[in-house]
N, CA, C and O atoms as CSV, one atom per row, in Angstrom:
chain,resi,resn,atom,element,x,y,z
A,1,UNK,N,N,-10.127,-17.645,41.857
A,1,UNK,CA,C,-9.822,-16.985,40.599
A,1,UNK,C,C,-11.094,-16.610,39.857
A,1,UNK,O,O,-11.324,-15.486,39.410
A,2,UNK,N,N,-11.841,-17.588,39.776
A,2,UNK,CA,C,-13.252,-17.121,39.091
A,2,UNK,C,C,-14.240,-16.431,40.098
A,2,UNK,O,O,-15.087,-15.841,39.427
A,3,UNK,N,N,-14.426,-16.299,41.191
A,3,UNK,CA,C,-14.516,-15.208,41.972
A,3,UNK,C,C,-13.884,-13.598,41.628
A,3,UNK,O,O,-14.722,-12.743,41.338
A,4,UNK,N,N,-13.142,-13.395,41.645
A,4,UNK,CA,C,-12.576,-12.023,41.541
A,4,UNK,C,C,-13.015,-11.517,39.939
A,4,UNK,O,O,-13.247,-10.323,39.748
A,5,UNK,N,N,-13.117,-12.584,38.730
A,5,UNK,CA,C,-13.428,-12.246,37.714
A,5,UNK,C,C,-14.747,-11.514,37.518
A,5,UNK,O,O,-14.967,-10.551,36.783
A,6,UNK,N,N,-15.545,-12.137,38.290
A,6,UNK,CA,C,-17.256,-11.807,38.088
A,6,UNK,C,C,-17.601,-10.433,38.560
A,6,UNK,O,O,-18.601,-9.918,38.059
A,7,UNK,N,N,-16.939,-9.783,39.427
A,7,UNK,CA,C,-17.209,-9.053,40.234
A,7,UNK,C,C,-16.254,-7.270,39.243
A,7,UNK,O,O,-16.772,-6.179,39.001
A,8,UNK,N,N,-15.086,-7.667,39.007
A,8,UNK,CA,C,-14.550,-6.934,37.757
A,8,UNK,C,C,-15.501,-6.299,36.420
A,8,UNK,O,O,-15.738,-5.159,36.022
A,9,UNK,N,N,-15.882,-7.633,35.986
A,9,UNK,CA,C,-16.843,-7.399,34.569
A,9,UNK,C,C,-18.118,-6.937,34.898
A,9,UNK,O,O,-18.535,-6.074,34.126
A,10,UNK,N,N,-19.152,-7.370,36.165
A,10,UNK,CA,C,-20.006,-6.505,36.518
A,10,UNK,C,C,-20.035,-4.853,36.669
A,10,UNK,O,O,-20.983,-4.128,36.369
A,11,UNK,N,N,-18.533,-4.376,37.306
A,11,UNK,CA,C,-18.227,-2.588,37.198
A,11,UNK,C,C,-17.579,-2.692,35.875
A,11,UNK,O,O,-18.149,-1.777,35.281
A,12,UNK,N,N,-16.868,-3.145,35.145
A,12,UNK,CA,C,-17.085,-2.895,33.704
A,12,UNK,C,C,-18.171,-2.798,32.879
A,12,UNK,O,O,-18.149,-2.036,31.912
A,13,UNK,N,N,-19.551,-3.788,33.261
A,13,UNK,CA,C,-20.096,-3.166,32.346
A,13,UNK,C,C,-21.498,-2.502,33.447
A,13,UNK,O,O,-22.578,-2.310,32.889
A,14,UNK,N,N,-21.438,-2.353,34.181
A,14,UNK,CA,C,-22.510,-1.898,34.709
A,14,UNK,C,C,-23.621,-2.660,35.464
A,14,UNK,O,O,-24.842,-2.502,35.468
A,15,UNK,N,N,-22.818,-3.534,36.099
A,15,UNK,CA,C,-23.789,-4.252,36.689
A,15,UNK,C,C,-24.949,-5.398,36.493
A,15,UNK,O,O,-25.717,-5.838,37.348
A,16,UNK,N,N,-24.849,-5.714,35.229
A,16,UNK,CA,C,-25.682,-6.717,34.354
A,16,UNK,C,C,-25.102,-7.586,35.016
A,16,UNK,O,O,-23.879,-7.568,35.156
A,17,UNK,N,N,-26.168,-8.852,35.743
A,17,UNK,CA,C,-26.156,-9.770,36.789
A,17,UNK,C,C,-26.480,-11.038,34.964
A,17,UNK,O,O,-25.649,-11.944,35.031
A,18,UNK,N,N,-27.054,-11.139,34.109
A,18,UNK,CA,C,-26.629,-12.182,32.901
A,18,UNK,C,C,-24.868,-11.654,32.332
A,18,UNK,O,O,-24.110,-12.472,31.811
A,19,UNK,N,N,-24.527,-10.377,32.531
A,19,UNK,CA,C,-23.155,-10.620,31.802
A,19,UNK,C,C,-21.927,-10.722,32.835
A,19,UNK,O,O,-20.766,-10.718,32.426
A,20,UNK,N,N,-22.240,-10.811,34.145
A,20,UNK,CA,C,-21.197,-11.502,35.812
A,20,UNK,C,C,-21.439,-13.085,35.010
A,20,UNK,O,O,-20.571,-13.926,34.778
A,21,UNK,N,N,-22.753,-13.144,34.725
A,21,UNK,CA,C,-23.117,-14.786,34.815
A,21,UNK,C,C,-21.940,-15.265,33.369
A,21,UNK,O,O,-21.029,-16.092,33.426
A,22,UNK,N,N,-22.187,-14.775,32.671
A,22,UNK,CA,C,-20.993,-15.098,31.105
A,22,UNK,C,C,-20.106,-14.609,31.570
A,22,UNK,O,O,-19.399,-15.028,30.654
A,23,UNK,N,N,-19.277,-13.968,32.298
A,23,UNK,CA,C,-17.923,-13.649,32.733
A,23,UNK,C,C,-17.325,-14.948,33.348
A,23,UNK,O,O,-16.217,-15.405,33.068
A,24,UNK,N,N,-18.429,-15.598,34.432
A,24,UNK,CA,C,-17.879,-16.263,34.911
A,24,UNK,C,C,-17.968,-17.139,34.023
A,24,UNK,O,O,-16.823,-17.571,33.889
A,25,UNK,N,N,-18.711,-17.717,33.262
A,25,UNK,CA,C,-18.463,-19.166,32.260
A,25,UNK,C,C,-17.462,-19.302,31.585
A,25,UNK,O,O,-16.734,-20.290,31.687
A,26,UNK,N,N,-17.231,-18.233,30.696
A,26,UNK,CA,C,-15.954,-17.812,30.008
A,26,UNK,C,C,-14.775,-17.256,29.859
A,26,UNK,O,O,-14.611,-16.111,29.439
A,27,UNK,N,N,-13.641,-18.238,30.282
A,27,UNK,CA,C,-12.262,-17.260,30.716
A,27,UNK,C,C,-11.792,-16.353,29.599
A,27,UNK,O,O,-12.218,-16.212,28.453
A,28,UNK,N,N,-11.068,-15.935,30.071
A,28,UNK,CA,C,-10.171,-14.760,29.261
A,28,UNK,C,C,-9.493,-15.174,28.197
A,28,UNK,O,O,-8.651,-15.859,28.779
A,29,UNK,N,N,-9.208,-15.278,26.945
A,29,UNK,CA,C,-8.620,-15.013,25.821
A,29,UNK,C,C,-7.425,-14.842,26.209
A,29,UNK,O,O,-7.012,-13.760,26.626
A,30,UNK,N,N,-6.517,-16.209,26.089
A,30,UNK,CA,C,-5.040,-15.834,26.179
A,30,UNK,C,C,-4.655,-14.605,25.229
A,30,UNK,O,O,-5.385,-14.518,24.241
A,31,UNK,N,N,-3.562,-13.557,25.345
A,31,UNK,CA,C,-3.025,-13.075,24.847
A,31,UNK,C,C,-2.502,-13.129,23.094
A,31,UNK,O,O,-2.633,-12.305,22.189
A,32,UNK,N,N,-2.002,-14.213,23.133
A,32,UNK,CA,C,-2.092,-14.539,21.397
A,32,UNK,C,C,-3.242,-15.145,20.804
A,32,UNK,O,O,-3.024,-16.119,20.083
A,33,UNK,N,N,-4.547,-14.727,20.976
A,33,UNK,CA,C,-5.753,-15.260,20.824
A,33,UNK,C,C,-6.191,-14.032,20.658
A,33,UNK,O,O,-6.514,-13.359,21.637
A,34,UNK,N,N,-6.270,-13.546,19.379
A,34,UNK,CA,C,-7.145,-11.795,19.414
A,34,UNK,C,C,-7.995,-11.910,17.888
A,34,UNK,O,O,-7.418,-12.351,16.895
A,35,UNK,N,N,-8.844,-11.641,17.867
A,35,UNK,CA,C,-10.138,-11.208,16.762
A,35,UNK,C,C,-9.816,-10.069,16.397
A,35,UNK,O,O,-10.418,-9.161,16.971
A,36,UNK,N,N,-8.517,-9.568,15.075
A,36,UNK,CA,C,-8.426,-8.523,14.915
A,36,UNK,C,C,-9.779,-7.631,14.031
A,36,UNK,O,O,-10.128,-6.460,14.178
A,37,UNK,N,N,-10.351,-8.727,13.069
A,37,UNK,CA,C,-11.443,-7.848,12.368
A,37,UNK,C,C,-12.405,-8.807,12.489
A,37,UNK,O,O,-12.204,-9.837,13.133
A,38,UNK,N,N,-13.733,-8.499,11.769
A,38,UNK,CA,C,-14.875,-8.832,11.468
A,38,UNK,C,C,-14.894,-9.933,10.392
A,38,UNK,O,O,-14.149,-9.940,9.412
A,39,UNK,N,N,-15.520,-10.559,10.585
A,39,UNK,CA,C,-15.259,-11.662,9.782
A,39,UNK,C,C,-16.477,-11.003,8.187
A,39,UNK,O,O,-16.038,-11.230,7.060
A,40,UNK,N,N,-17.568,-10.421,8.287
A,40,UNK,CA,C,-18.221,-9.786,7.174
A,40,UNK,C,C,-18.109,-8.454,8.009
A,40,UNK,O,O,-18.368,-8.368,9.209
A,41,UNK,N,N,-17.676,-7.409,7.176
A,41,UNK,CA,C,-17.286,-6.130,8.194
A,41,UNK,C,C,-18.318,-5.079,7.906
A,41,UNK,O,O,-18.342,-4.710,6.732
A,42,UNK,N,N,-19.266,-4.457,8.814
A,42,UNK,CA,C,-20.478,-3.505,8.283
A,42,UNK,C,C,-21.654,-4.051,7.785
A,42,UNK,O,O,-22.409,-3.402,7.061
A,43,UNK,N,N,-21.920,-5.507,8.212
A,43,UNK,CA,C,-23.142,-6.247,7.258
A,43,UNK,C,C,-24.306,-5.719,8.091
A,43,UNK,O,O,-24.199,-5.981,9.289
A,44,UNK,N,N,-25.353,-5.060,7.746
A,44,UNK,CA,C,-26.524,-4.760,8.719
A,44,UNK,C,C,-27.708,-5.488,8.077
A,44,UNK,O,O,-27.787,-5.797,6.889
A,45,UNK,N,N,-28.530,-5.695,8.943
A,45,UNK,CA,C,-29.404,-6.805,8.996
A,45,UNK,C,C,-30.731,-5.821,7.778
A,45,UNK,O,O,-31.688,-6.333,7.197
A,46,UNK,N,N,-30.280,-4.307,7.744
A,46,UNK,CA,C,-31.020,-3.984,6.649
A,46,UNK,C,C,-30.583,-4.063,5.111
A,46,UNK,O,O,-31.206,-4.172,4.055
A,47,UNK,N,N,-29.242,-3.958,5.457
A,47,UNK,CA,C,-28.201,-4.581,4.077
A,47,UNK,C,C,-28.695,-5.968,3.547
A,47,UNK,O,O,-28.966,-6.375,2.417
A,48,UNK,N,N,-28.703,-6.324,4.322
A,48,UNK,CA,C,-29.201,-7.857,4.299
A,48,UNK,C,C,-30.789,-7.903,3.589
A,48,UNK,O,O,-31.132,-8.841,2.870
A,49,UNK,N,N,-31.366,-7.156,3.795
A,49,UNK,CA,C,-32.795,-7.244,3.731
A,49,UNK,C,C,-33.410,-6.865,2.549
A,49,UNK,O,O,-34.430,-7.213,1.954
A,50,UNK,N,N,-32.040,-5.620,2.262
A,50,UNK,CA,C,-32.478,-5.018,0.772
A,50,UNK,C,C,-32.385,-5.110,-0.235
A,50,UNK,O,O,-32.929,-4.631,-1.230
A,51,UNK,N,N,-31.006,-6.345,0.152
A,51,UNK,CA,C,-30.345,-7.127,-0.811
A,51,UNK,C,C,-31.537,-8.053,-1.337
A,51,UNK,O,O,-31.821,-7.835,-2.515
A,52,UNK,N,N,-32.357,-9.129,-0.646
A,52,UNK,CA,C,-32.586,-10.022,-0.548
A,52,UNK,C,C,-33.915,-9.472,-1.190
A,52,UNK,O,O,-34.556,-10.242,-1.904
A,53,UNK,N,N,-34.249,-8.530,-1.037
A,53,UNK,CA,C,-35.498,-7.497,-1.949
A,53,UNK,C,C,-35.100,-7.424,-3.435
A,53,UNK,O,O,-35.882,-7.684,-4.350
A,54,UNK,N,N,-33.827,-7.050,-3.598
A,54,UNK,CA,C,-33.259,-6.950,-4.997
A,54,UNK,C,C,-33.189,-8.105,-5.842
A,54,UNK,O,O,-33.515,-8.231,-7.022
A,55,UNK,N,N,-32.557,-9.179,-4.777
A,55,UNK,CA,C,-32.846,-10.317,-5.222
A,55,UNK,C,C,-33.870,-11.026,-5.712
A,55,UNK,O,O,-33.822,-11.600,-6.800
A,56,UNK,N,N,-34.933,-11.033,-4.881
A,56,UNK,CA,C,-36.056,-11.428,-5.232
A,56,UNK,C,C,-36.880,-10.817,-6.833
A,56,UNK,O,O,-37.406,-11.462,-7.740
A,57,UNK,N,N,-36.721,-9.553,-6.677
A,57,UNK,CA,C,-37.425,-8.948,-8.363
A,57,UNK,C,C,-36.574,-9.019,-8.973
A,57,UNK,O,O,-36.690,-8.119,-9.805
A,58,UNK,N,N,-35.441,-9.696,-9.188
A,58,UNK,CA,C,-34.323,-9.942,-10.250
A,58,UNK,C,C,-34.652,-11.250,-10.932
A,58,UNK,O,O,-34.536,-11.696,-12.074
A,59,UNK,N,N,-35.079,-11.652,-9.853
A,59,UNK,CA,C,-35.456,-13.604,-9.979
A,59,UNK,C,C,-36.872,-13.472,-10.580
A,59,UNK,O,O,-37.392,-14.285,-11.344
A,60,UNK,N,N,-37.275,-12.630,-10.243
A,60,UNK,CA,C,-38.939,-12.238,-11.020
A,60,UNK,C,C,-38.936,-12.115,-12.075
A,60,UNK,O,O,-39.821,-12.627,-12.759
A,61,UNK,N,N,-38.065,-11.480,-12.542
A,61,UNK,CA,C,-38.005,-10.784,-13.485
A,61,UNK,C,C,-37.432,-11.996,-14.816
A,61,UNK,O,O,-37.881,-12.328,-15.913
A,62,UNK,N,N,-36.124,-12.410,-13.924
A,62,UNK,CA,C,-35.759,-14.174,-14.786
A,62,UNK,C,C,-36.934,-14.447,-15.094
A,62,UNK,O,O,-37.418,-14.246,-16.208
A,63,UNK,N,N,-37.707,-15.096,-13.815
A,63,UNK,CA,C,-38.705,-15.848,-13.947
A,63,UNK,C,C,-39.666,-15.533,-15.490
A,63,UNK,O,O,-39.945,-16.441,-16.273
A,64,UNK,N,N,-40.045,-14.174,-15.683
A,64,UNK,CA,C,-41.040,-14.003,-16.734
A,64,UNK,C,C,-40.116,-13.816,-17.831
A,64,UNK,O,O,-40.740,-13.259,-18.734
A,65,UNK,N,N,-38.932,-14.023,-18.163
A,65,UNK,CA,C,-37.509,-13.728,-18.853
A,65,UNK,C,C,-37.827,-15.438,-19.285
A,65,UNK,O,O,-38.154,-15.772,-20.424
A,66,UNK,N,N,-37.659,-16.378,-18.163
A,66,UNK,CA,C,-38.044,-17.914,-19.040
A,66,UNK,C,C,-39.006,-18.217,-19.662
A,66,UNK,O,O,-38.990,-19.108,-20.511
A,67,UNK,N,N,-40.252,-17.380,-19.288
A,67,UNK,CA,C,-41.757,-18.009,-20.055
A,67,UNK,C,C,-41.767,-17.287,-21.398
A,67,UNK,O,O,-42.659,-17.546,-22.206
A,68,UNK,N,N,-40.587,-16.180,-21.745
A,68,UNK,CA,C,-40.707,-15.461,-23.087
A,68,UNK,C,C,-40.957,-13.844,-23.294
A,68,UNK,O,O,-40.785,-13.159,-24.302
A,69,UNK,N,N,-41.353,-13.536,-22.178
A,69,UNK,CA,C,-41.349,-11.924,-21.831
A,69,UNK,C,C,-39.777,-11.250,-22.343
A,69,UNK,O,O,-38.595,-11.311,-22.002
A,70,UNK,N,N,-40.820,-10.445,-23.606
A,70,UNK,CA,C,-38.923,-9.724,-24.480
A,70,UNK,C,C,-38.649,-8.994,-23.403
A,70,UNK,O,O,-37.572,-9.231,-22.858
A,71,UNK,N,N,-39.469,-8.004,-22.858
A,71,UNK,CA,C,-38.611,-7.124,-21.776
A,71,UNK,C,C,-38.105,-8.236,-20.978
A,71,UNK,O,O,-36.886,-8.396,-21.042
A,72,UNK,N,N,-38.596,-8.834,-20.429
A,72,UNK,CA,C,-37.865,-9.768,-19.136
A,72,UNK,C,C,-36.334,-10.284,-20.022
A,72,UNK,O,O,-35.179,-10.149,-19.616
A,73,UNK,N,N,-36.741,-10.818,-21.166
A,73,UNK,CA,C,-34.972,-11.278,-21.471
A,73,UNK,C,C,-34.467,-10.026,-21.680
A,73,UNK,O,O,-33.565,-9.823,-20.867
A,74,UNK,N,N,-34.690,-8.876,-22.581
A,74,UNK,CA,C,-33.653,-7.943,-21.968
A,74,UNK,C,C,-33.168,-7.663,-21.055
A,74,UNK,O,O,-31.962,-7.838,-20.879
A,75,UNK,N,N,-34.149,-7.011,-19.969
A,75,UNK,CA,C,-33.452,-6.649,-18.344
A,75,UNK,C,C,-32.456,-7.864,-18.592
A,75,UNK,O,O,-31.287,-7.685,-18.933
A,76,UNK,N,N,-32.957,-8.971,-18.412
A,76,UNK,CA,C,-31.907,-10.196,-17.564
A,76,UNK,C,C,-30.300,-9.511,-18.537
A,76,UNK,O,O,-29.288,-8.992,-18.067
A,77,UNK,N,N,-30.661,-9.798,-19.948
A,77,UNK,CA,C,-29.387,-9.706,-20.230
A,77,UNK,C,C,-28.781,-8.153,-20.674
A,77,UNK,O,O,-27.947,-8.190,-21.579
A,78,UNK,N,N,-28.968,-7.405,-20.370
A,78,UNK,CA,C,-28.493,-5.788,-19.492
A,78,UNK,C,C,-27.778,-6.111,-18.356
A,78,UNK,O,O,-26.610,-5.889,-18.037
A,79,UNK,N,N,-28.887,-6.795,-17.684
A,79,UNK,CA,C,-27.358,-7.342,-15.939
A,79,UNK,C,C,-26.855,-8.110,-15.964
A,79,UNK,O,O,-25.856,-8.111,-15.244
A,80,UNK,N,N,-27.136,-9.308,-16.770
A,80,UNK,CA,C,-25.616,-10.150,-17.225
A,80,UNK,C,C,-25.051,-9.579,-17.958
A,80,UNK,O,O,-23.881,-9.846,-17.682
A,81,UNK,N,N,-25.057,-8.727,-19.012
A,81,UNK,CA,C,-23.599,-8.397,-19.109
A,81,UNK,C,C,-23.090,-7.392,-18.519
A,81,UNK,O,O,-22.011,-7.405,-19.111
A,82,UNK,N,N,-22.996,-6.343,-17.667
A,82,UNK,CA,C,-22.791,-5.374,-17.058
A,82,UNK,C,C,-21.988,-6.307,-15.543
A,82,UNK,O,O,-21.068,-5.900,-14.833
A,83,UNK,N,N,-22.729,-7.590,-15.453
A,83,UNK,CA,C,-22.074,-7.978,-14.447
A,83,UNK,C,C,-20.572,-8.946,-14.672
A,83,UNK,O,O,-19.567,-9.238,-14.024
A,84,UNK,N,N,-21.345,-9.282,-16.430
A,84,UNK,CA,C,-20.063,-9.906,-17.043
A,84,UNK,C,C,-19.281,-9.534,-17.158
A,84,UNK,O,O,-18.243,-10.195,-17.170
A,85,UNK,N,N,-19.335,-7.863,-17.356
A,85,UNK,CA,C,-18.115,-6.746,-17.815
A,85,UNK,C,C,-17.729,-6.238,-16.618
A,85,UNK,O,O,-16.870,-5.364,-16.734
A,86,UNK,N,N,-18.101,-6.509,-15.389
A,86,UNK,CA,C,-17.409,-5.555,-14.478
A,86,UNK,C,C,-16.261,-6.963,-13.713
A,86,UNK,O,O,-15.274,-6.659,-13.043
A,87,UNK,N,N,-16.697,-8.588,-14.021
A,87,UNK,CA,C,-15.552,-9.335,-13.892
A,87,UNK,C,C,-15.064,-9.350,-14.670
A,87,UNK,O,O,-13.907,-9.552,-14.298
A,88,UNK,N,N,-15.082,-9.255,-15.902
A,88,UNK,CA,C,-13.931,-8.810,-16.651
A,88,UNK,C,C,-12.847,-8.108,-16.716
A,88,UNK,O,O,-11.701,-8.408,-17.049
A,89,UNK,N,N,-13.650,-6.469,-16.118
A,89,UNK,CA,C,-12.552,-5.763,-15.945
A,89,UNK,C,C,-11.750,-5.945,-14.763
A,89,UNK,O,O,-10.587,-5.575,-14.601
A,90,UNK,N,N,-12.496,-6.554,-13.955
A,90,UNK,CA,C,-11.317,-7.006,-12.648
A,90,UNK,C,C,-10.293,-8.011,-12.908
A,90,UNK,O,O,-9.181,-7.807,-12.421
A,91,UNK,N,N,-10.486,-9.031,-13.578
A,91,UNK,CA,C,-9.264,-9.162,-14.326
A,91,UNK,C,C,-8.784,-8.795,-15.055
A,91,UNK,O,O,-7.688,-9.356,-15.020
A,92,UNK,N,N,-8.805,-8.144,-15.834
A,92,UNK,CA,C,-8.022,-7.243,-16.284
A,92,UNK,C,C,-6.932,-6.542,-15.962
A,92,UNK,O,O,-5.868,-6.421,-16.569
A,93,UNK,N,N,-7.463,-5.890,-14.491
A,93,UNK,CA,C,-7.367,-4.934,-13.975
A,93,UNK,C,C,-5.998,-6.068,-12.722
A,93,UNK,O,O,-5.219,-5.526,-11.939
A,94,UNK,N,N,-6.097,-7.357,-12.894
A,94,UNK,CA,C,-5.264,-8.298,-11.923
A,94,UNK,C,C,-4.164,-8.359,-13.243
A,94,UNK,O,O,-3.113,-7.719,-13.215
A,95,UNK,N,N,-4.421,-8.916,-13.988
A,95,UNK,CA,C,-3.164,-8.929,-15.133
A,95,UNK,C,C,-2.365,-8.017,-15.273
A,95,UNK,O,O,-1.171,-8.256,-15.095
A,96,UNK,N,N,-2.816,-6.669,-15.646
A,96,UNK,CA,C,-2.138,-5.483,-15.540
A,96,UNK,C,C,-1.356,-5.231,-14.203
A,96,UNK,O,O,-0.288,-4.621,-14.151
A,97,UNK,N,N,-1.634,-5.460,-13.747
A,97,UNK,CA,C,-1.308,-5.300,-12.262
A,97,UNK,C,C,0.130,-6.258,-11.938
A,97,UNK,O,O,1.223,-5.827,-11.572
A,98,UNK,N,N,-0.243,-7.613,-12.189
A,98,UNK,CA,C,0.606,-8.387,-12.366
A,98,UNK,C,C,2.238,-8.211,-13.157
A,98,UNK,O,O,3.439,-8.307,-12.903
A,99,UNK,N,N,1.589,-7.991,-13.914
A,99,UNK,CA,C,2.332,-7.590,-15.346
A,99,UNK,C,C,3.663,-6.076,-14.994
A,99,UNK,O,O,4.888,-6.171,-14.925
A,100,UNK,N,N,2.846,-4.909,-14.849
A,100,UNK,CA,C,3.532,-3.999,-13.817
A,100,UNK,C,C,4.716,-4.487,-12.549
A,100,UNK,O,O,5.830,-4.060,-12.243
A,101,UNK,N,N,3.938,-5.470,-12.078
A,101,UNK,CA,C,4.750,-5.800,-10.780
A,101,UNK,C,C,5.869,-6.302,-11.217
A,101,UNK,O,O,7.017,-6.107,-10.818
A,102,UNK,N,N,5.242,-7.342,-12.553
A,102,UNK,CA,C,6.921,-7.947,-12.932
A,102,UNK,C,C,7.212,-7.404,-13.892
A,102,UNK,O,O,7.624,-8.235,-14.701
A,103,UNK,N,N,7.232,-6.378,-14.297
A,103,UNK,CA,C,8.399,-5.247,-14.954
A,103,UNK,C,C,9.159,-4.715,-14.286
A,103,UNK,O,O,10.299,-4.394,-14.619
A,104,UNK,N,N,8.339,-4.437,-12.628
A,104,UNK,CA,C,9.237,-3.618,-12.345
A,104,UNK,C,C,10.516,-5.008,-11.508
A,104,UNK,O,O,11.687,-4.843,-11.168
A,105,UNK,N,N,10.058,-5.670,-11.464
A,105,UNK,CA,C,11.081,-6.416,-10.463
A,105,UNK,C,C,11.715,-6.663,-11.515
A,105,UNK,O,O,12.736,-6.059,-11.186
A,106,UNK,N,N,11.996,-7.137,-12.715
A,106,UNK,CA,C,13.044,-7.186,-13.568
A,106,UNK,C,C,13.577,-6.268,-13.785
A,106,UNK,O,O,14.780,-6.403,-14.009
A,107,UNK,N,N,12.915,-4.671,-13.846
A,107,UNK,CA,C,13.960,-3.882,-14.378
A,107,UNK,C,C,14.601,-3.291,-13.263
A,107,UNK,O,O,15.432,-2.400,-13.432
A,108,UNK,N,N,14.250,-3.761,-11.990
A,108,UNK,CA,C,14.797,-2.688,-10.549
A,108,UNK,C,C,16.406,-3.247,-10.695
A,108,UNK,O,O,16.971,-4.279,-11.058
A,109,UNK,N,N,16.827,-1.706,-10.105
A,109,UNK,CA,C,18.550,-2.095,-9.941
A,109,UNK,C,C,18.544,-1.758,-8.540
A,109,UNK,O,O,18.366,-0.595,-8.177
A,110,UNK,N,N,18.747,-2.801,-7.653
A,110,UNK,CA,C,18.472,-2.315,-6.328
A,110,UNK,C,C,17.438,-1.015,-5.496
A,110,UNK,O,O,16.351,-0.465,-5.675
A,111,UNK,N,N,18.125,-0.994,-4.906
A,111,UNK,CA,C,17.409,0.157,-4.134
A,111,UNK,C,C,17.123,1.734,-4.937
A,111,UNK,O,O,17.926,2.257,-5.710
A,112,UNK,N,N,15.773,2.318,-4.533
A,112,UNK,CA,C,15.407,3.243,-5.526
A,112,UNK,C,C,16.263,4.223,-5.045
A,112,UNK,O,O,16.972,3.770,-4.147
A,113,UNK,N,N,16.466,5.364,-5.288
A,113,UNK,CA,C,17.513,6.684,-5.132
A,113,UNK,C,C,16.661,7.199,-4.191
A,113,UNK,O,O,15.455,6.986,-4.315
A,114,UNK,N,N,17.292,8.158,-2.813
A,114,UNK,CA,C,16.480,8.685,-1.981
A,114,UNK,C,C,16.062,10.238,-3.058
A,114,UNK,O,O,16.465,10.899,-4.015
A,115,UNK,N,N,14.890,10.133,-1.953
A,115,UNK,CA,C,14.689,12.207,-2.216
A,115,UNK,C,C,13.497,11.691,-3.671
A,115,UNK,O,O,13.093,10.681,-4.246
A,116,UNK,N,N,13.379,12.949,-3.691
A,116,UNK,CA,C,12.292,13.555,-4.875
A,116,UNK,C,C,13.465,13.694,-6.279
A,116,UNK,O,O,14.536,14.290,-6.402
A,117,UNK,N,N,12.473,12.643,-7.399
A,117,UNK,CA,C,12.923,12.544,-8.780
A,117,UNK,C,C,12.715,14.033,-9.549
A,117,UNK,O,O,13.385,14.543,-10.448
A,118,UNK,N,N,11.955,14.346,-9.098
A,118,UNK,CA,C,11.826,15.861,-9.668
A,118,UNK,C,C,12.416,17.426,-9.164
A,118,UNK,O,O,12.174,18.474,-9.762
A,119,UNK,N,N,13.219,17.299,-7.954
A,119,UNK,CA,C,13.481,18.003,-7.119
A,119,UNK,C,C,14.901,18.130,-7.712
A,119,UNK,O,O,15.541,17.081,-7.780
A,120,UNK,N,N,15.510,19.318,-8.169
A,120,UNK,CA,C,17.483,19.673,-8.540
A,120,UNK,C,C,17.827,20.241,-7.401
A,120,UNK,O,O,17.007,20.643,-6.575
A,121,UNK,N,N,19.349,20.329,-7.251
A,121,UNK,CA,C,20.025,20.206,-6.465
A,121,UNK,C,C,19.286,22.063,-5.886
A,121,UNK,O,O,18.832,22.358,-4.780
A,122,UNK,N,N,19.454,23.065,-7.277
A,122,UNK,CA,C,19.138,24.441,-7.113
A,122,UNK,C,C,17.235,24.460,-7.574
A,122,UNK,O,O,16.410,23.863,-8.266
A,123,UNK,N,N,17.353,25.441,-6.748
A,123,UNK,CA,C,15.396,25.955,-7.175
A,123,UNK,C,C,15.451,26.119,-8.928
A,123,UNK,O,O,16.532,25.756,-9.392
A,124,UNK,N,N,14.467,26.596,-9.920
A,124,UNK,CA,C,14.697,26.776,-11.164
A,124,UNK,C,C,14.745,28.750,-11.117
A,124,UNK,O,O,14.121,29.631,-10.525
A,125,UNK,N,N,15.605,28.695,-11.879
A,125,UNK,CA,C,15.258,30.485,-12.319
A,125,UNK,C,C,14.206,31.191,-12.185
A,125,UNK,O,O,13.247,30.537,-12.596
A,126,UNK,N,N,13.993,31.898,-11.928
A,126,UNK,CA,C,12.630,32.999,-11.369
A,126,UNK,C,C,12.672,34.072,-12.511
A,126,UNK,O,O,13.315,35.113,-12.647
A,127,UNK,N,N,11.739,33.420,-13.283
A,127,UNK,CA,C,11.350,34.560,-14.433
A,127,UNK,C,C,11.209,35.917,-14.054
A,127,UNK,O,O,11.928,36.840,-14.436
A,128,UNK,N,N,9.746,36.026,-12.882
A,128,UNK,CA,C,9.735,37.649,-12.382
A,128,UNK,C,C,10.985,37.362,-11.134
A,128,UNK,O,O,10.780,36.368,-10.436
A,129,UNK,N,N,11.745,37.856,-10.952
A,129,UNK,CA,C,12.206,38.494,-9.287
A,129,UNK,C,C,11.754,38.534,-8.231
A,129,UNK,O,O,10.995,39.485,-8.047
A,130,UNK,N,N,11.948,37.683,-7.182
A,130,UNK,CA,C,10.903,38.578,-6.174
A,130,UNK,C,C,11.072,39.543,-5.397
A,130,UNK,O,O,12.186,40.020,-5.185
A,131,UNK,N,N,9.863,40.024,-4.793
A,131,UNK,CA,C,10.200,41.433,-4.545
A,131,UNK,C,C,10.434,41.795,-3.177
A,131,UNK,O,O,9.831,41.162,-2.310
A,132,UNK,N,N,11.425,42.960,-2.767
A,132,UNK,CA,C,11.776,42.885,-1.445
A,132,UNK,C,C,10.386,43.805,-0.839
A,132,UNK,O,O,9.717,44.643,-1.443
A,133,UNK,N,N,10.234,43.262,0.686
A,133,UNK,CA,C,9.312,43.324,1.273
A,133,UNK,C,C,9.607,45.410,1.721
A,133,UNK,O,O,10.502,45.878,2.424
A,134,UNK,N,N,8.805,45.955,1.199
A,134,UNK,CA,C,9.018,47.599,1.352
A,134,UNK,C,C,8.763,47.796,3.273
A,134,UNK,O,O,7.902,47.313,4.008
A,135,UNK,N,N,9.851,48.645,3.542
A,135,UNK,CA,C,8.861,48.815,4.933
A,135,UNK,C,C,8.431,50.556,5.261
A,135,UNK,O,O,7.724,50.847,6.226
């Protein structure tokens, strides 16, 4: 059985004699065993890097923000609150939300009506006429 495996995944991937060698170490993933997503999805190691750049002159910037530098306590507190206000509005933005959801489940009377709420049975009146096609 682990014979026939090695020899499969080598013409799958092209012949890489280290990935026959991990084919054979590692069986197959039963069927109800699947990795549908990414556990951090799109993280690139320059994301990572530029972050950690941002980070750093933010903390700099604290840093001369504790010894008394007025600009430094401004900046700092420009991005605390901008960061204060943007969790804010996300809750907010969960309450409302909430709130909506249970209006509507109290006020639903079963099932919604099929078809388009805006759509009558007839088209509306045609102010101009339209016009027959001349031939």
């Amino acid at each position: 059985m682990g014979g026939n495996r090695a020899p499969r995944a080598a013409e799958r991937i092209g012949g890489c004699v280290s990935c026959v060698a991990s084919a054979a170490r590692f069986p197959r993933l039963p069927f109800y065993v699947r990795i549908v997503s990414m556990l951090i999805p799109k993280l690139t190691i320059r994301g990572i890097l530029l972050s950690m750049i941002g980070f750093g002159f933010f903390f700099l910037v604290m840093a001369d923000a504790v010894r008394g530098r007025t600009w430094a306590v401004a900046t700092c507190l420009a991005v605390s609150t901008i960061a204060i206000m943007a969790v804010f509005f996300v809750v907010m933005f969960g309450v409302s939300y909430l709130l909506a959801r249970l209006y509507r489940w109290l006020t639903s009377s079963g099932l919604p009506a099929a078809g388009s709420p805006f759509a009558a049975e007839m088209p509306p009146p045609q102010i101009v006429p339209p016009q027959e096609a001349a031939e």
